[in-house]
C-alpha positions as CSV (number, residue, x, y, z in Angstrom):
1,X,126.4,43.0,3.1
2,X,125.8,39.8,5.3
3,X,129.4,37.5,4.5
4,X,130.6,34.5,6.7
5,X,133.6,34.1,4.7
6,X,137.0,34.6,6.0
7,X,138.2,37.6,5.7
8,X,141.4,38.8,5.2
9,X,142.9,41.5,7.5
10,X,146.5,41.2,7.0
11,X,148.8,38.9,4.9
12,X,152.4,38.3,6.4
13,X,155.2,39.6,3.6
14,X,158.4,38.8,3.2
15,X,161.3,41.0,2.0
16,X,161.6,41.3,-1.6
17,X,165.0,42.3,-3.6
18,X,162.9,45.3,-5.6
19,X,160.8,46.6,-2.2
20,X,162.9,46.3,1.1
21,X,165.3,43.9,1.7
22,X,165.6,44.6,5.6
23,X,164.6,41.2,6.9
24,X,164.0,42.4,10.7
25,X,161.5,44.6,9.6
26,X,159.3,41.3,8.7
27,X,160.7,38.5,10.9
28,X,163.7,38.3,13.6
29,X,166.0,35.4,14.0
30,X,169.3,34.3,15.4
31,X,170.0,31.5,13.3
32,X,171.6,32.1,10.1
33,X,169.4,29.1,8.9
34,X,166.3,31.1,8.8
35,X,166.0,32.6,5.1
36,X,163.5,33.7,2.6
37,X,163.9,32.2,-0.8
38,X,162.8,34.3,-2.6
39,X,162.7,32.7,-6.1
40,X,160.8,29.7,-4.7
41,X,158.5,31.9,-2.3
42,X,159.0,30.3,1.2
43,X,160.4,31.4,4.5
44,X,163.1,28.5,5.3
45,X,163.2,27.9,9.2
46,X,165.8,25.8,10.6
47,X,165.0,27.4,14.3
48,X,162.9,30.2,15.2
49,X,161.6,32.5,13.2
50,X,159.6,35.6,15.3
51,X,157.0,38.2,13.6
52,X,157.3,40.6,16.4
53,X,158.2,43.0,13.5
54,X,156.7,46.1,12.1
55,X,155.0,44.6,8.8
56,X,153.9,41.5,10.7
57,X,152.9,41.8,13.7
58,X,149.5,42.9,14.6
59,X,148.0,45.7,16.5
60,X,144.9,44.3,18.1
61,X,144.2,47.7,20.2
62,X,144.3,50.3,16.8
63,X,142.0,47.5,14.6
64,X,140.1,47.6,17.2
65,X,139.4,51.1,17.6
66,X,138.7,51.4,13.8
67,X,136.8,48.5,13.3
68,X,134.1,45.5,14.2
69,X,136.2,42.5,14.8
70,X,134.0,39.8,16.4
71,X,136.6,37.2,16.3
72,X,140.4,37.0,15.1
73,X,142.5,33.9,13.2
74,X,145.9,33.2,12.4
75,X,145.8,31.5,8.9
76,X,149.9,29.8,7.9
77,X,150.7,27.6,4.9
78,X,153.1,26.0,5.7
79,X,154.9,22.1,4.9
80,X,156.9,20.6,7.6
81,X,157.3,19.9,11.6
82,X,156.2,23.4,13.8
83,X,155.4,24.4,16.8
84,X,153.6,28.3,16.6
85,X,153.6,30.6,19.7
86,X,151.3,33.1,19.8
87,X,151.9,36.2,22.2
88,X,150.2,39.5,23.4
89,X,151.7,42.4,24.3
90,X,150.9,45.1,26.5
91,X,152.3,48.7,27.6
92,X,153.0,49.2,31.7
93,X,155.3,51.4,33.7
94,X,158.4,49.1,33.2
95,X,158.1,48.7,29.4
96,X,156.0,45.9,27.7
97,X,154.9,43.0,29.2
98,X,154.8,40.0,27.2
99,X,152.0,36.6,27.6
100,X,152.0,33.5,25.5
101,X,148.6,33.1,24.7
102,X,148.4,29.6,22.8
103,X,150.9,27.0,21.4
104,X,150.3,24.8,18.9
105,X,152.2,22.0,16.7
106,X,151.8,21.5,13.3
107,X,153.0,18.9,11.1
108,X,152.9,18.2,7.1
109,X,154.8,16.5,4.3
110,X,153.5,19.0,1.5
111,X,152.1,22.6,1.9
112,X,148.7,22.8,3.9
113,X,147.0,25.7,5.5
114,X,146.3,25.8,9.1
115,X,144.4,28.1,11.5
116,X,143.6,29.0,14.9
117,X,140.9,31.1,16.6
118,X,143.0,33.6,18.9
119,X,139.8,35.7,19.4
120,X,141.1,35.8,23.1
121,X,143.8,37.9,21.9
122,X,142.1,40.7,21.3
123,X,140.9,41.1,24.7
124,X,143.7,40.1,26.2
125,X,146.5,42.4,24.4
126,X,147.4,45.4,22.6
127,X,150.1,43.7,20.1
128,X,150.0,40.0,19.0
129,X,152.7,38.6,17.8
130,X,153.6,34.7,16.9
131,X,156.9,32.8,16.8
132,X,157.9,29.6,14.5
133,X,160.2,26.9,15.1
134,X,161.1,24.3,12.8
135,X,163.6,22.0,12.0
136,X,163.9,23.0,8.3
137,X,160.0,23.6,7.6
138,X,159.0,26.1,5.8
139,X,156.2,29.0,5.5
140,X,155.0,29.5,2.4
141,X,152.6,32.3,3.6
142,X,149.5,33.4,5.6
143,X,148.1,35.6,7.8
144,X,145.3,37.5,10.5
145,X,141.6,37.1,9.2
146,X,138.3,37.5,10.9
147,X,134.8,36.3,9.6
148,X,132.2,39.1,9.9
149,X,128.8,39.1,9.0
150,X,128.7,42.7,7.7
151,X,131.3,44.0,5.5
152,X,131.0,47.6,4.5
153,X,131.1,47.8,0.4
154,X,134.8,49.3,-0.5
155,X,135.8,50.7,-4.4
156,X,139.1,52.2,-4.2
157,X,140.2,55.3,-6.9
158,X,143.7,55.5,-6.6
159,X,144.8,58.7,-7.8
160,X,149.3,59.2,-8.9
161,X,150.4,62.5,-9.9
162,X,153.7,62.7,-11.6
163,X,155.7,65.2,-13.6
164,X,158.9,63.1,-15.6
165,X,159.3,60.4,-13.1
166,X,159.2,57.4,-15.6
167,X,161.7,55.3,-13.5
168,X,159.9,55.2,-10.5
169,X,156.2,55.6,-12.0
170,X,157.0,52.8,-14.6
171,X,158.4,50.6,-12.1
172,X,155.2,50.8,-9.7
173,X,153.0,50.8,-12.6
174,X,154.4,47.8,-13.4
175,X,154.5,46.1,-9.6
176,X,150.7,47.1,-9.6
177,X,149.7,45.6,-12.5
178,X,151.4,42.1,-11.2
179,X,149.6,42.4,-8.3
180,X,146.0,42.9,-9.7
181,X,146.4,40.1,-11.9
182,X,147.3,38.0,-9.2
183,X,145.5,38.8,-6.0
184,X,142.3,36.9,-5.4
185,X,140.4,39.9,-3.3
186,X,141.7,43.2,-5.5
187,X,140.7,43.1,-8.7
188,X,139.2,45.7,-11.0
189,X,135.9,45.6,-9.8
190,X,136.8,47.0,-6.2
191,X,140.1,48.9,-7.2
192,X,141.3,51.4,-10.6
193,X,144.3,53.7,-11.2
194,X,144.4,57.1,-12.7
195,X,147.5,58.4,-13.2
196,X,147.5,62.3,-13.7
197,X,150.6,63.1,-16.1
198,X,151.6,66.7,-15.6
199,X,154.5,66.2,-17.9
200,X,152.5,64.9,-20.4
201,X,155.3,62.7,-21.3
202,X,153.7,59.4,-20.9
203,X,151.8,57.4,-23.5
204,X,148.5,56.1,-23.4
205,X,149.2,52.5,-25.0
206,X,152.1,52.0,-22.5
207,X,150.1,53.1,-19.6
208,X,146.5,52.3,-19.8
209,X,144.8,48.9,-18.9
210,X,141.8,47.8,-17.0
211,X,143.3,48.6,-14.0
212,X,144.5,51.8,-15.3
213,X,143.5,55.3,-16.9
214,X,146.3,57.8,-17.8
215,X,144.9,61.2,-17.5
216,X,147.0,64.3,-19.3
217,X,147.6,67.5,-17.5
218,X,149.1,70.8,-17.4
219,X,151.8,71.1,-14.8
220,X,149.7,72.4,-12.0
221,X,151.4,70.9,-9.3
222,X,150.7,68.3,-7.0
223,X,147.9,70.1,-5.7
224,X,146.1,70.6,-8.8
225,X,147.8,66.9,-10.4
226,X,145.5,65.1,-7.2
227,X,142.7,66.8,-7.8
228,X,142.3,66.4,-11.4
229,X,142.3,62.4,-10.8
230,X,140.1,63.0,-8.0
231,X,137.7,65.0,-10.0
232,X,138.0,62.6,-12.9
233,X,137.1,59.5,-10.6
234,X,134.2,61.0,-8.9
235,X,132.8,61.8,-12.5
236,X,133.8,58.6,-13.8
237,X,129.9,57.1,-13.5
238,X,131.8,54.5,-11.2
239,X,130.5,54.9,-7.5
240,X,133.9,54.6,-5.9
241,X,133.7,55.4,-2.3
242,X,136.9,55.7,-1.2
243,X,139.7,58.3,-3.0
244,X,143.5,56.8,-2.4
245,X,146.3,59.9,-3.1
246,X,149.8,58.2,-3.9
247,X,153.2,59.6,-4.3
248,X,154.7,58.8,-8.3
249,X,158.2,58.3,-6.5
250,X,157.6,55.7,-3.5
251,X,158.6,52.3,-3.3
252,X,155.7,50.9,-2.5
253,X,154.4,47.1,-1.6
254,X,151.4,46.2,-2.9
255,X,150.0,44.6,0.5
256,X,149.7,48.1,1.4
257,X,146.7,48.2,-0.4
258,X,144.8,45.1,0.9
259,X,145.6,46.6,4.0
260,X,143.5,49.6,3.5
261,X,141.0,47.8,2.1
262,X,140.5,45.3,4.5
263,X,140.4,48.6,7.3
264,X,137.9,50.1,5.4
265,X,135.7,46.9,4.4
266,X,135.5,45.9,8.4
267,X,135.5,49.6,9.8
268,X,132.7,50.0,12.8
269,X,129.2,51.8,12.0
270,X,130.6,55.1,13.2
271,X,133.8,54.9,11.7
272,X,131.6,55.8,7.9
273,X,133.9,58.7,7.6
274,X,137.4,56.9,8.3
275,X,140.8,58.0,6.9
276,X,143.5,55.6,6.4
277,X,147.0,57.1,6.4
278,X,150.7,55.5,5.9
279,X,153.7,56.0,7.4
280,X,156.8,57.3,5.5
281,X,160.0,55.1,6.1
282,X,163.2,57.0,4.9
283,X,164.6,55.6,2.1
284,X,168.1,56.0,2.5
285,X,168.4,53.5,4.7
286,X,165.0,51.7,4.6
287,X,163.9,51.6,8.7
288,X,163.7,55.0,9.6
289,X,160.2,56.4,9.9
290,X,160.1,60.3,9.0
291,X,156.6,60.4,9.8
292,X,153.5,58.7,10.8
293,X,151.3,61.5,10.9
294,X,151.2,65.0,12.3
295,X,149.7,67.4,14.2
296,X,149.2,71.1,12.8
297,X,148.5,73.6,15.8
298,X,147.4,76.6,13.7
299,X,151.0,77.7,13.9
300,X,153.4,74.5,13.5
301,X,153.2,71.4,12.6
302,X,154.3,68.4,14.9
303,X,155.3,65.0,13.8
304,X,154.4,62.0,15.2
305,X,156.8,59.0,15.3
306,X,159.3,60.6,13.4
307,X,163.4,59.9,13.6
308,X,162.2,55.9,15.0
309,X,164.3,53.2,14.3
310,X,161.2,50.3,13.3
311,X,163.4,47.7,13.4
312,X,163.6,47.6,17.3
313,X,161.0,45.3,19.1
314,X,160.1,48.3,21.7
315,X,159.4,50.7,18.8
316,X,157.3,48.2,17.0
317,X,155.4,47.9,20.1
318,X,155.0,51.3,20.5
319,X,153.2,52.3,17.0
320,X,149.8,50.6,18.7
321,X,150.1,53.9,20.9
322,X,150.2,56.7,19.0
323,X,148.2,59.8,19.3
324,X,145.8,60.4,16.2
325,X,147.2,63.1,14.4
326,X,144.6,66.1,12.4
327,X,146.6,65.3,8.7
328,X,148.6,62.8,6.9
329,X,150.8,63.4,3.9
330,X,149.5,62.5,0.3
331,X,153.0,59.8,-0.1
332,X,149.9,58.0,0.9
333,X,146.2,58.5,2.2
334,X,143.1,57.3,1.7
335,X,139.7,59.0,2.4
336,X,136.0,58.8,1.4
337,X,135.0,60.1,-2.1
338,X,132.7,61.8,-1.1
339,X,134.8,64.5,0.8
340,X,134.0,66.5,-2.8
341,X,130.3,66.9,-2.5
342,X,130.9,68.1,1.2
343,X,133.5,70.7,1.5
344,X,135.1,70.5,-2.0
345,X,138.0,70.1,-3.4
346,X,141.8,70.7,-2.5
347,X,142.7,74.5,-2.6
348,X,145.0,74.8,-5.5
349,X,148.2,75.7,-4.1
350,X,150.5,74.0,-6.8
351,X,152.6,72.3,-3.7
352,X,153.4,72.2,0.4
353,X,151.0,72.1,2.8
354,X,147.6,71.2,0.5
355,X,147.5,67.8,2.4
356,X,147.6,69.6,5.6
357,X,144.9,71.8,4.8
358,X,142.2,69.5,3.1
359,X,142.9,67.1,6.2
360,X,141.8,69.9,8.4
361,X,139.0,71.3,6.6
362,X,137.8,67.3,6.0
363,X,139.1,64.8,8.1
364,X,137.3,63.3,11.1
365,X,139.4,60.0,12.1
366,X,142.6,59.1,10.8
367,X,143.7,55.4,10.9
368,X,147.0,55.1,11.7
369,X,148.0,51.4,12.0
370,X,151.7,49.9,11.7
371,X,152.7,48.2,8.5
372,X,150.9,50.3,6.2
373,X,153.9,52.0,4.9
374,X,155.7,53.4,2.1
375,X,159.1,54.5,1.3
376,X,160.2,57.9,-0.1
377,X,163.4,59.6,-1.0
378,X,164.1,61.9,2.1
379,X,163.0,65.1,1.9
380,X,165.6,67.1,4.0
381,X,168.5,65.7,1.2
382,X,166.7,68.1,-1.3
383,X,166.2,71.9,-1.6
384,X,163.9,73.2,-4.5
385,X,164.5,77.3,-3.0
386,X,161.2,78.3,-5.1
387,X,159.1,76.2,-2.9
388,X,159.9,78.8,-0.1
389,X,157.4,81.2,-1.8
390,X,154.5,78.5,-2.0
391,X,155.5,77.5,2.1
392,X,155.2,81.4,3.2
393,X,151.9,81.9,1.4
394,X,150.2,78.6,2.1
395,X,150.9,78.8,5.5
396,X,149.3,82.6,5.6
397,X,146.4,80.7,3.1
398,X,146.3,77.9,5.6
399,X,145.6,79.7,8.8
400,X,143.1,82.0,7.4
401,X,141.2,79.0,6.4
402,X,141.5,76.9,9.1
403,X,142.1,79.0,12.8
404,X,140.0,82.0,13.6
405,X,143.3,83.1,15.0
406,X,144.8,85.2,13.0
407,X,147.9,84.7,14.7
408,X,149.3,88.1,13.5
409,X,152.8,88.4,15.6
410,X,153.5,85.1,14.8
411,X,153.1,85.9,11.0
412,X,155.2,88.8,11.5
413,X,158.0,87.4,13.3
414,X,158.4,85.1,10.4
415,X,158.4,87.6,7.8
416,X,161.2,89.2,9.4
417,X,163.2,86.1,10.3
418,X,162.6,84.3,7.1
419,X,163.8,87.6,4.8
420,X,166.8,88.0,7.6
421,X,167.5,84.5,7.4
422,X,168.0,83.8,3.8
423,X,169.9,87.8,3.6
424,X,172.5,85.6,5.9
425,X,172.3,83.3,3.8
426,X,173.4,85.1,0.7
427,X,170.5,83.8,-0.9
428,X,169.0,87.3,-1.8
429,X,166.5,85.9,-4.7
430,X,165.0,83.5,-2.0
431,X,164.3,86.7,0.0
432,X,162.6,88.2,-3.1
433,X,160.1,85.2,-3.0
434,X,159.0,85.4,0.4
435,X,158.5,88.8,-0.6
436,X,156.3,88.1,-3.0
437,X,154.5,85.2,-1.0
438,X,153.4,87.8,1.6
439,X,152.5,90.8,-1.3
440,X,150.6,87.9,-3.1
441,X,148.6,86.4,-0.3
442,X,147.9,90.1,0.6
443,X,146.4,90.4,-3.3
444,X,143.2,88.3,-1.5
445,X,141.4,85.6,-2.7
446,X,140.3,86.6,-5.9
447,X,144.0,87.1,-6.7
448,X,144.6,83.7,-5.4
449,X,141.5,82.0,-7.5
450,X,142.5,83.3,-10.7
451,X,146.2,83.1,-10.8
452,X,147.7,80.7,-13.9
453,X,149.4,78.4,-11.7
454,X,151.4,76.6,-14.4
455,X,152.6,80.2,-15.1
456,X,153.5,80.9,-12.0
457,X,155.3,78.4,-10.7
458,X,157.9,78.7,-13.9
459,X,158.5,82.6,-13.0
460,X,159.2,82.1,-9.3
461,X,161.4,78.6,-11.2
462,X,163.2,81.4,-13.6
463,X,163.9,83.8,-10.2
464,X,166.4,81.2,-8.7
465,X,169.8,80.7,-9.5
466,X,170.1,78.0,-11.8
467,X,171.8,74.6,-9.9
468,X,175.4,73.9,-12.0
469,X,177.4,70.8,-12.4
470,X,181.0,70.6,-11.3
471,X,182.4,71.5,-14.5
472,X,180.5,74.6,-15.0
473,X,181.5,75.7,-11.6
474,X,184.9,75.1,-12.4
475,X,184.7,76.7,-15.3
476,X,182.9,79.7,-14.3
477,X,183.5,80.5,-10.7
478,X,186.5,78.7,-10.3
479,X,185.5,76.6,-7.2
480,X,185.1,73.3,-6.6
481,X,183.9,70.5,-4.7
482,X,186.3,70.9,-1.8
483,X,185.6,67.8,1.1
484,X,187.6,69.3,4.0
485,X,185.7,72.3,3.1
486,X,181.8,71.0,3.0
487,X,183.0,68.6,6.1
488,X,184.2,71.6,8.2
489,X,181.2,73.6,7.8
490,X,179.1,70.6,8.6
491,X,180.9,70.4,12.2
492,X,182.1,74.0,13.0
493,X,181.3,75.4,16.2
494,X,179.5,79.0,16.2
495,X,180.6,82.2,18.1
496,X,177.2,83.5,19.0
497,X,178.1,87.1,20.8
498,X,180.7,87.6,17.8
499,X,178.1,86.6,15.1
500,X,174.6,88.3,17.0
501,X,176.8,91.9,17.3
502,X,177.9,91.8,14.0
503,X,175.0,90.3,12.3
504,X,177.0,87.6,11.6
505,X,179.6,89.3,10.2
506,X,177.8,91.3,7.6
507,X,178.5,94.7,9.6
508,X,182.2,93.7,9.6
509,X,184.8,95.5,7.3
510,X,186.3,93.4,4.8
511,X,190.1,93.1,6.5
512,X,188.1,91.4,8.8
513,X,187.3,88.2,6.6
514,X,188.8,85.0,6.5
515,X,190.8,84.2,3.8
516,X,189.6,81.5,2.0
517,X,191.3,79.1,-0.4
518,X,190.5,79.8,-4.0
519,X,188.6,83.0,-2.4
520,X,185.5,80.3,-1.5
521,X,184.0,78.8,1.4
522,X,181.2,76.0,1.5
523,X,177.7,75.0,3.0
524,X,175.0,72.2,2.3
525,X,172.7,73.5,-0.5
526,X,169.7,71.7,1.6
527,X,170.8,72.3,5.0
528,X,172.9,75.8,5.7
529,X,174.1,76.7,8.8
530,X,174.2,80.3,10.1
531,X,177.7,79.8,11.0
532,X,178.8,78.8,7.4
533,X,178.2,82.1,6.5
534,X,180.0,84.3,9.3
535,X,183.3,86.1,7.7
536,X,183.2,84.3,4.8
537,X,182.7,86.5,1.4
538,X,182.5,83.9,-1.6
539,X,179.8,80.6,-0.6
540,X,179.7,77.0,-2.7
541,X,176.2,76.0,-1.8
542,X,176.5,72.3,-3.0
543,X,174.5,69.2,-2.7
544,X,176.9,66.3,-2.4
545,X,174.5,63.7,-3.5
546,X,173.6,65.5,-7.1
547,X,177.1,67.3,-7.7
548,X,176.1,70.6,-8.4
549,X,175.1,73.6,-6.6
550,X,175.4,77.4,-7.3
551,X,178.1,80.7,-6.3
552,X,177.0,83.6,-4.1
553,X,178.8,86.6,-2.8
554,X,178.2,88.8,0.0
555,X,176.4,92.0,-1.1
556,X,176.2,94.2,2.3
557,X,173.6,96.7,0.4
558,X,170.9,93.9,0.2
559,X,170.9,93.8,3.8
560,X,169.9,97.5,4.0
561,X,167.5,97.3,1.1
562,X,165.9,93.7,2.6
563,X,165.6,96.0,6.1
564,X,163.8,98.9,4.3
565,X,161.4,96.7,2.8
566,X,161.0,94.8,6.0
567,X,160.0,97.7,7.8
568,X,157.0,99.0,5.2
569,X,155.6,95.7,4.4
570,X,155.3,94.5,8.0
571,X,153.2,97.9,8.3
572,X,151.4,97.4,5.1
573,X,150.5,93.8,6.3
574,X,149.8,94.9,10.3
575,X,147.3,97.3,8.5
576,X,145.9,94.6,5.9
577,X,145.8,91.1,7.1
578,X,142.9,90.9,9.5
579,X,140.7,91.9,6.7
580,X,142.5,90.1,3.8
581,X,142.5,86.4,6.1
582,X,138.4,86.9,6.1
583,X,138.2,86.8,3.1
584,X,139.7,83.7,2.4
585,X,138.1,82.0,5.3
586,X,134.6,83.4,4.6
587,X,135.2,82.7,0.3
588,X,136.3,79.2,0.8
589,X,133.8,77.6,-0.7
590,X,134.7,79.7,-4.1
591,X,138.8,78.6,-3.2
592,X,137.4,74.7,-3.3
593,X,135.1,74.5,-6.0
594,X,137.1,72.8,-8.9
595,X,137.4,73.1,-11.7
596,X,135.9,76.5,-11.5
597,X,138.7,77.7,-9.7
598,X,142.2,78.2,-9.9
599,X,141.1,80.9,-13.3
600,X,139.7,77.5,-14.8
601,X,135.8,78.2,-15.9
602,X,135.8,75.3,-18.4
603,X,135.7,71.3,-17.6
604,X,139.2,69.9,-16.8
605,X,139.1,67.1,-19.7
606,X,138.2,69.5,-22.4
């Protein structure tokens, strides 16, 4: 498509009240005079405002990489006296070294746009970067654009899966629908919704619009929640070409998507099969990435960029040089639509690790660019135990799919120090599931293909011990929320000899214990430690955050049942794997073919 009009790359944003309100992530100051107002929609600069920030800034080295730039502009509106600074940045051995590559003043008594070519820049640096100072002016808005001649045609499906999320799914829903109606490049000719409801809890007249189709679902998880709006885009009769899998519970900016779509619209001639990813940024305190994307090595995966404070200039920097990873979460990634008619669908694995393994079987670059971002709830604050069935057997799934290394100690190992683990734990149901994960996957593929997964997921959901409120503990165990307890066991030191010798205490006679107040002791429901559990005969394992938790108590014959059981199934899976993990890998094409899989033989929408 031959265009010679600007085009838009990235716009600068400003905190908002309902998104982030962390100002350094979008511009740096030291004078308390710089401020956005927000109900009037202007940055207020009474001194110097910098954009050396995650959000704003602009890595010239990763666009790029991805795509055909032949020039680069910085567009502002602004009204007022300025002088802009525009600087490149660029890694060496002593950190980053900084050059001011052009200054210019501009001056106006009511809002006007200006621009200038910094095409140099993207030569010249890795980063750019541009400063205002004022005396009072104010920015109104702006941003990096490029005119092209050939822009690659982009329609965007963006497919949310949610199960009884209203306040966060309303709430986007809602931000989206704001945007649309007001963005002069996304509309509903390049862009649509579906929204897969696996709650069915929603209603169509609340939902639907032209930017939106609501989509009813069983509760087949994530993994089978994506794919349904996936399959129902692709057989929409609308030629989208690109597929965009969102969380239900992020806090998202809108930007985010004119980001991606600007990436994909300018992407190079051998880029046709580009991913876009985005980052997650904690949200419990709003600048912590937990991960930009991640490496999975056929055994473990490895996070890039994960535990960085974004908020500090070096970090910022940084993002323009990190390694391409083989995955990226579905909080938020975008990829072709035609992925389907290639290698299939996602495996049905109701949840954990289907991203990770329809990246691998798919994905040839991912994009991974700062400021395309979203926030989620962190996931180490939460422990839903039955998920520790669908981790054991989709990683066992995983590898047979992806590695012709069958990795087979490895597998074992953590059979035994999964089980061992959660028998220390006093979590005995927990070691029932990755009992079953293992007996399961060993079932083969056909067992996999046909299972009910709705049905599943509420058995191994009916195996757990049910999470109680503080009165119902009270009331039935006696114990309590006890903060010298839960603090202690957060800090306690171990006794390693003492607690390997005795198995942590689970070989010891009961004279031996501690003697706890109220006969209980504590540990973090999402985050246990082995030492929590060493001499201690009645546990509290309680989440702080959602007051409630559940009571165990040491039962010493579980270890020598768990042990028993150990010791035939790692035998019965020594003797069966190598056969059972060809058949997935050579019957994959059967595992990805929705909606035929998954024990499904009719259409989806029927």
């Amino acid at each position: 498509m031959v265009n010679k009009e600007p085009t838009i790359i990235r716009s600068v944003i400003f905190p908002h009240s309902d998104i982030c309100g962390k100002t350094e992530l979008y511009y740096r100051t030291d004078s308390p005079s710089v401020r956005y107002c927000e109900e009037e929609g202007f940055l207020n600069i009474d001194g110097t405002a910098g954009f050396d920030t995650y959000f704003n800034s602009f890595s010239a080295v990763k666009y790029k990489e991805y795509c055909k730039l032949p020039n680069l502009f910085l567009k502002l509106r602004v009204c007022g006296n300025f002088v802009v600074r525009i600087f490149g940045v660029k890694k060496s051995e002593g950190g980053f070294e900084e050059e001011l590559i052009t200054e210019k003043e501009l001056s106006c008594s009511s809002p006007e746009e200006f621009s200038a070519d910094i095409s140099t820049a993207l030569e010249m640096s890795d980063t750019v970067y541009f400063t205002l100072t004022s005396n009072g002016g104010k920015l109104f808005g702006g941003g990096f654009y490029t005119v092209s001649e050939q822009l690659s045609p982009v329609d965007i499906a963006v497919v949310i899966c949610t199960f009884k999320r209203e306040k966060f799914l309303l709430h986007n829903h809602a931000a989206i629908n704001r945007y649309l109606n007001n963005s002069k490049i996304l509309n509903k000719n390049n862009i649509h919704f579906y929204i897969v409801d696996n709650g069915r809890t929603l209603k169509p007249e609340t939902i639907e619009n032209e930017n939106v189709t609501l989509v009813l679902n069983d509760n087949t998880g994530g993994s089978g929640g994506f794919t349904r709006g996936y399959y129902e885009a692709v057989n929409s009769g609308r030629k989208f070409t690109h597929i965009l899998f969102m969380d239900d519970d992020i806090v998202l900016d809108c930007e985010m998507l004119l980001r991606v779509y600007a990436i994909l619209r300018l992407r190079s001639p051998g880029m046709k099969e580009l991913s876009v990813g985005g980052t997650m940024i904690r949200l419990s305190d709003m600048v912590t990435q937990h991960e930009v994307s991640a490496v999975w090595d056929g055994k473990r995966l490895h996070s890039i960029g994960t535990e960085t404070d974004i908020t500090k200039r070096e970090n910022v920097f940084e993002t323009a040089y990190y390694p391409e990873g083989n995955y990226n979460a579905w909080w938020f990634f975008c990829f072709p639509a035609d992925w389907q008619e290639k290698y299939g669908y996602p495996l049905q694995f109701f949840v954990k690790l289907d991203d990770i393994e329809y990246s691998l079987r798919c994905a040839d670059r991912i994009a991974l660019i700062n400021g395309i971002a979203v926030w989620h709830e962190d996931f180490d604050t939460k422990y839903p135990g039955f998920q520790e069935y669908y981790i054991k057997r989709n990683e066992l799934i995983l590898t047979s799919v992806d590695s012709k290394k069958g990795y087979t100690m490895f597998q074992l190992r953590k059979l035994i120090a999964s089980v061992l683990k959660q028998t220390i734990f006093q979590r005995y149901f927990l070691a029932d599931l990755i009992f079953s994960a293992y007996r399961d996957y060993l079932k083969g593929w056909k067992h996999f293909n046909s299972t009910d997964t709705a049905l599943l997921n509420q058995s191994l959901m009916a195996r757990c011990l049910p999470l109680k409120n503080d009165k119902t503990l009270m009331d039935e165990y006696g114990v309590y929320y006890d903060e010298e307890k839960y603090t202690r066991s957060r800090t306690e030191k171990s006794h390693l000899k003492k607690q390997f010798l005795s198995l942590n205490g689970i070989l010891l006679p009961s004279c031996f214990y501690r003697k706890d107040k109220d006969d209980f002791y504590m540990s973090d429901l999402a985050q246990p430690r082995v030492t929590n559990f060493y001499k201690h005969r009645r546990m509290l394992h309680y989440d702080p955050a959602a007051k409630n938790g559940y009571v165990t108590t040491i039962r010493r014959r579980r270890l020598w049942l768990n042990l028993f059981r150990l010791f035939f199934r790692s035998i019965d899976f020594m003797i069966r794997y190598p056969f059972v993990r060809r058949g997935y890998r050579r019957h994959l094409c059967e595992l990805a073919d929705y909606p035929k899989n998954n024990g499904k033989t009719k259409d989806p929408t029927q």
